[in-house]
C-alpha positions, 0 to 999 in steps of 0.5 A: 427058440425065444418068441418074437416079442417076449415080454414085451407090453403091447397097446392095441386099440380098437381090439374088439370087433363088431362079430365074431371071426378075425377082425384086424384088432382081435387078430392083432391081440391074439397074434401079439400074445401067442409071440410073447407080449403083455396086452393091454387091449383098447376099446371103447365097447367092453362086450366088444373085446370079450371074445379077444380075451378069451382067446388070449387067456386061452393061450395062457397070455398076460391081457388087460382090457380098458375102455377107452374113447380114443378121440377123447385126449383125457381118456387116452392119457389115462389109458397110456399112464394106466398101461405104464402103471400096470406093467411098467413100460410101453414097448408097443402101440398098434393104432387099430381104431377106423371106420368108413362112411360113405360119400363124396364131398357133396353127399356126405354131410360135414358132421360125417366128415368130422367124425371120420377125421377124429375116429380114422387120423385124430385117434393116430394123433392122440394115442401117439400124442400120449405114448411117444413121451413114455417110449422116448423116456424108455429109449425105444418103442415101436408104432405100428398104424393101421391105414388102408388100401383107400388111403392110396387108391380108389377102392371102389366107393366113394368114402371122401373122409374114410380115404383122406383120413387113412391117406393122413394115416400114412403121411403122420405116421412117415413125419414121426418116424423122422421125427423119433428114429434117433429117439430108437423110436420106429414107426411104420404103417400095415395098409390092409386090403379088401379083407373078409372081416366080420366088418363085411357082413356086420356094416359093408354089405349095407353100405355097398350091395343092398345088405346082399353079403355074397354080392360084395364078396364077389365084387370084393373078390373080383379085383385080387389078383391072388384069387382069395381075400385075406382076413385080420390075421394077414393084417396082424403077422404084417404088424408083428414083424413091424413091432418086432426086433426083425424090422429094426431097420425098418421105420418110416415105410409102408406094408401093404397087404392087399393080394395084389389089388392096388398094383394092378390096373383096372 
């Protein structure tokens, strides 16, 4: 049986991760390179990627790491004209790169709300900015963004630029689907829940519990029907199916992996 993206080259950007465990990027890279793609993995903190490839050589996967400053146009059109010269083609991009920051309108301050809007949506923006031309020039591609559950809901906190951001995530990613489906070209969004990412321990818990890590993961808990929280791994077998060949019919859309969290109320 053939894997699901057998020589494929895949962009990953954002896949490092602030810890160690199973971030969305470095789960996305691993997942990627276990189905048969070349990973060309993105980010701006090499120390950060040096766990993700690891485990990808470990598994005996093809993967280059670059840094790159995503919000940056000049750095990503090289970083995307580096992956062509490198392996030849783009068949795939997953947009990974996101952050929150806390506070509404009048709490956050507007150099806040700058930097969440270019590391959260400017960084979507410019990647696809720099890739379409090269998959357009191929004759398809795949484009898979990641958003959040904040970007479609109240989540719990008030994170005005985190949640606009990734609800721009979305609404960009549906307008370029349109745009390219006749350029074989699909772009689609995985909209990740309350995951236990190392991101809880490394920045949430200090955002949202007083630094008290089992006191957000049970508040975290508290709202998935399933009973469990998903960690980058359900985030990246989302992505895997959107980037392969079984979603060919499947652009424009959404998947949301949240274990029921943003269906229920209250």
């Amino acid at each position: 049986m053939s894997k699901r993206l057998e020589g494929k080259v895949a962009i990953v950007t954002g896949a490092g991760c602030i810890g160690p465990g199973w971030g969305n990027g470095r789960a996305v890279a691993v997942r990627f390179a276990e189905e048969g793609a070349k990973i060309y993995a993105i980010d701006r903190n090499l120390e950060a990627m040096q766990e993700t490839l690891e485990r990808v050589r470990a598994l005996g996967g093809d993967v280059t790491g670059v840094v790159c400053d995503v919000t940056d146009s000049e750095a990503v059109a090289r970083m995307v004209e580096g992956c062509r010269q490198h392996y030849g083609r783009v068949d795939i991009l997953v947009n990974n790169v996101g952050g929150s920051a806390a506070g509404g309108p009048v709490a956050l301050d507007e150099e806040n709300w700058d930097a969440q809007i270019a590391l959260n949506l400017k960084s979507v923006y410019l990647t696809c900015k720099h890739v379409l031309p090269v998959m357009e020039a191929q004759g398809a591609g795949a484009i898979v963004n990641t958003a959040s559950t904040s970007g479609i809901r109240w989540t719990g906190a008030a994170q005005v630029a985190y949640a606009a951001s990734k609800a721009g995530v979305i609404q960009l990613s549906r307008v370029v689907a349109v745009e390219y489906a006749g350029k074989g070209i699909r772009v689609n969004t995985v909209v990740p829940g309350q995951l236990h990412t190392p991101m809880v321990e490394a920045r949430l818990a200090g955002q949202r519990a007083g630094g008290d890590v089992d006191v957000l993961l049970k508040q975290r808990l508290a709202r998935i029907p399933l009973g469990f929280m998903g960690d980058g791994r359900d985030t990246a077998n989302a992505a895997l199916y959107l980037a392969s060949d079984e979603a060919r019919f499947v652009t424009g859309t959404e998947v949301i992996v949240d274990g029921g969290m943003t269906v229920r109320c209250g």
